[in-house]
C-alpha positions as CSV (number, residue, x, y, z in Angstrom):
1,X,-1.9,1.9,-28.8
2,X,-4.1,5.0,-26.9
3,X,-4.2,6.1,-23.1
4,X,-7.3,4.6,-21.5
5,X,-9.5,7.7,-20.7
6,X,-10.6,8.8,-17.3
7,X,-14.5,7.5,-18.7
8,X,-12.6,4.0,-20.1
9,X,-11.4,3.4,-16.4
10,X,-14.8,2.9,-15.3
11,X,-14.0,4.0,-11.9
12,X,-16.5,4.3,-9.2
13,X,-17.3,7.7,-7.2
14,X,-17.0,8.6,-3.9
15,X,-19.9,7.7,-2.8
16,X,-20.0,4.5,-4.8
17,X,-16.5,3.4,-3.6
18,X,-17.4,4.1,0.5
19,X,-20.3,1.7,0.2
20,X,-18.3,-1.0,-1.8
21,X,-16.9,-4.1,-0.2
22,X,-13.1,-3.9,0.8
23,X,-10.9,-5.8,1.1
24,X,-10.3,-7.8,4.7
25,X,-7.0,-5.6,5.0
26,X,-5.9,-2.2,7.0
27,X,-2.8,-0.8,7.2
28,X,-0.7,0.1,10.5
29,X,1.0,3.3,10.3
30,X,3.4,2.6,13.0
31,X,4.9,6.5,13.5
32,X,5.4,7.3,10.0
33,X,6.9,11.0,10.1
34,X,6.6,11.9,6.6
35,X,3.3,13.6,5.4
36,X,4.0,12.5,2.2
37,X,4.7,9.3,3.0
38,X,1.2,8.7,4.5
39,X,-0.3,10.7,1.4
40,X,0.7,7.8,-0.1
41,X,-0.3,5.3,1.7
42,X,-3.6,6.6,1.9
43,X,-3.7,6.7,-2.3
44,X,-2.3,3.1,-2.1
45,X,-5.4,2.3,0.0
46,X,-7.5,3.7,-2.5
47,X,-6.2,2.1,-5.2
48,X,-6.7,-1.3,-3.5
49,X,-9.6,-1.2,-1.8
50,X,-8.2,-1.3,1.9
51,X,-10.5,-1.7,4.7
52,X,-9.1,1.0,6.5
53,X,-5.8,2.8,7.7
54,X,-5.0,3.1,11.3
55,X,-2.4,5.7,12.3
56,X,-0.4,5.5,15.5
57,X,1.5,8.1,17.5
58,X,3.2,10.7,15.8
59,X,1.9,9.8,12.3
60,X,0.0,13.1,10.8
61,X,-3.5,12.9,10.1
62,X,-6.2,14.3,7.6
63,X,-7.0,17.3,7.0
64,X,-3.3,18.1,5.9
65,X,-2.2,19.8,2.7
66,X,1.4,17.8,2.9
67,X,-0.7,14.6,3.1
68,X,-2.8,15.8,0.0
69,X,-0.1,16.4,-2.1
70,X,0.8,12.8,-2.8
71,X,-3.2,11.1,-1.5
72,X,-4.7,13.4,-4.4
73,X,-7.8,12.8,-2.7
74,X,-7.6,9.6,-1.3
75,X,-7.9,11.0,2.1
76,X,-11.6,11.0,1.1
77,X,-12.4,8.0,0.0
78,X,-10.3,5.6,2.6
79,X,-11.5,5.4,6.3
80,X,-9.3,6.4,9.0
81,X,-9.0,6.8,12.6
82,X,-6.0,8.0,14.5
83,X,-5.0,6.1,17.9
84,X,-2.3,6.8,19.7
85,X,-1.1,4.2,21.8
86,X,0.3,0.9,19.8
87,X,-1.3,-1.3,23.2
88,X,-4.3,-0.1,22.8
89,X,-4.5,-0.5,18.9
90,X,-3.0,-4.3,19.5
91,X,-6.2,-5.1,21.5
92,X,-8.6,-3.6,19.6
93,X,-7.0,-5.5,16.1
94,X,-6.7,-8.9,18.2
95,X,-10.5,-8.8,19.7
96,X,-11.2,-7.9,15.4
97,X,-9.9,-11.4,14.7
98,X,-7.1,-9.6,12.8
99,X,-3.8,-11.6,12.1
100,X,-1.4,-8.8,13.0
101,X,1.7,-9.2,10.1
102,X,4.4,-6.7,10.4
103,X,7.2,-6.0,8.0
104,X,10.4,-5.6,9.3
105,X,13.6,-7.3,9.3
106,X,14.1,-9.2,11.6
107,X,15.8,-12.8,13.3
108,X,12.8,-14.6,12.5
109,X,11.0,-12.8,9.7
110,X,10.6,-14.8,6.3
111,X,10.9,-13.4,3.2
112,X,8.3,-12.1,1.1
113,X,8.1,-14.5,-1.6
114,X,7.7,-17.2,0.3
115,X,4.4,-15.9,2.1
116,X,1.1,-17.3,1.6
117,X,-2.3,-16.1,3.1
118,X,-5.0,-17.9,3.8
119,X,-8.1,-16.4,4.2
120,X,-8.9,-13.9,7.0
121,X,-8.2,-10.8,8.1
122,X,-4.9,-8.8,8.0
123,X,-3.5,-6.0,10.1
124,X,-0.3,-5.0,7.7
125,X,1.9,-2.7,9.8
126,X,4.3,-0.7,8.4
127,X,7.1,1.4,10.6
128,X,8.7,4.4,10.8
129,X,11.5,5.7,8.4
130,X,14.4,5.8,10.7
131,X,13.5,2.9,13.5
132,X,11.3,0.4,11.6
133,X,8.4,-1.0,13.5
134,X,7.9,-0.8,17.0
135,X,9.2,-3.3,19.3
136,X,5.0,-3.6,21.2
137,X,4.1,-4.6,17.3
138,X,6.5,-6.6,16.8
139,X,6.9,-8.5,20.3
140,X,2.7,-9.1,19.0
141,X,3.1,-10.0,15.6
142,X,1.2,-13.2,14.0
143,X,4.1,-13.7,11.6
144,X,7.0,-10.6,10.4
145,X,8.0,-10.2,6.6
146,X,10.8,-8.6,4.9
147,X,10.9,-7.7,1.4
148,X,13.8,-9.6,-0.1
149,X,16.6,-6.6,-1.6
150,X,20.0,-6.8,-3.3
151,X,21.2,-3.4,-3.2
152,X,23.1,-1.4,-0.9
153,X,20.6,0.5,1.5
154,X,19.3,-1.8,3.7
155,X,16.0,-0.7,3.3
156,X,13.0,0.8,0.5
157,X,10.8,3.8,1.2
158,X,8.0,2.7,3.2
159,X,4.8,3.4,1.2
160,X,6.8,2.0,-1.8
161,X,6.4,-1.2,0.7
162,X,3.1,-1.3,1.3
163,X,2.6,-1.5,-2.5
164,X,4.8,-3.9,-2.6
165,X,3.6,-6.3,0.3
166,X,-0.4,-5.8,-0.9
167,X,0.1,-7.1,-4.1
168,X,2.0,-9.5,-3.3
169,X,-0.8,-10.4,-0.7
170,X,-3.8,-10.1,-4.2
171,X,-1.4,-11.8,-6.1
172,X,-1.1,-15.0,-3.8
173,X,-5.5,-14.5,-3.1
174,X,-5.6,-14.7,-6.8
175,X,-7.8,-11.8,-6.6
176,X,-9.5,-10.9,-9.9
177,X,-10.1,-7.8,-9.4
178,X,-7.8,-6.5,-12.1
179,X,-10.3,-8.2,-14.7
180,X,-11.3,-5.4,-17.6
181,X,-14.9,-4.2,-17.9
182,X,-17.0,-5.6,-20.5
C-alpha cells in the first residue's frame, strides 16, 4: 500500500474549482467566535464542494491569519459574504428557496440518522460554541437536527459538526462524487 500523491488526487485548481458546479448547500455561521473554528469550516466547504458560507454577527471573516491556519487556503476557493443581522439573512435564504435546517438540540429536533433530504436547496446553520444557534434561526427553521452522542459533554466541536451533518446529507443523496478517476 503507497500514499496517493498530490498529482494521483487529480484535484482541480483554483480557478477550475470556482467555475465548477456546487453543491445546492451553504453553511450558516451563526456567531462562531473561534477563528479556527471558521478556518475549518471554510476547508470543510472546500472539501465538499459547498455553494457558499454565510457568516453572521460576530463571526471573523477573511483575510485573517487565525482563520488561515486551519482553511489552508480554502478561504480562496469558497465564496463568502459576511451579514450581520440573522433577519436579514433569514429573508434573503427564504426568497433563495432555501430550506433553512439548523442543528441544535432541541424539544423538537430529530436525530441525525433518521434525516432524509429530498432534493433542493439547504441552508445548514451551525451556532456558536457557548449558546448554540440563535433563537431568530431557530424560531425560522424548516426542520432542527441533532447529532445523536453517548458521551458526557453534551455537545461536539462545531466544525467537527458540519462534517458530520454534510456527509451524512451526500451520504443519504447517494452522491457519487467519491468515485476514483479512471
Amino acid at each position: 500500500m503507497t500514499k496517493t500523491s498530490m498529482e494521483g488526487l487529480n484535484r482541480s485548481d483554483l480557478e477550475t474549482f470556482r467555475r465548477e458546479e456546487k453543491i445546492p448547500v451553504v453553511l450558516v455561521l451563526d456567531n462562531i467566535r473561534s477563528l479556527q473554528n471558521v478556518g475549518s469550516f471554510f476547508r470543510t466547504a472546500d472539501a465538499f464542494k459547498i455553494e457558499k458560507i454565510y457568516l453572521v454577527g460576530i463571526t471573523g471573516s477573511p483575510p485573517n491569519k487565525e482563520i488561515e491556519k486551519t482553511a489552508l487556503g480554502a478561504t480562496n476557493s469558497v465564496a463568502f459574504e459576511h451579514i450581520h443581522s440573522e433577519v436579514e439573512l433569514i429573508k434573503k435564504l427564504q426568497s433563495e428557496g432555501f430550506s433553512i435546517v439548523s442543528i441544535e438540540q432541541t424539544n423538537q429536533s430529530v436525530m441525525l440518522n433518521e434525516v432524509t433530504f429530498e432534493k433542493g436547496k439547504y441552508a445548514f446553520v451551525f451556532g456558536n460554541e457557548v449558546f448554540g444557534v440563535s433563537q431568530e434561526f431557530l424560531d425560522t427553521s424548516d426542520r432542527v437536527i441533532e447529532i445523536p452522542q453517548f458521551g458526557t459533554k453534551h455537545s461536539l466541536n462545531v466544525s467537527v459538526s458540519a462534517g458530520i451533518v454534510i456527509w451524512h446529507y451526500y451520504s443519504k443523496n447517494s452522491l457519487n462524487l467519491f468515485s476514483k478517476p479512471s
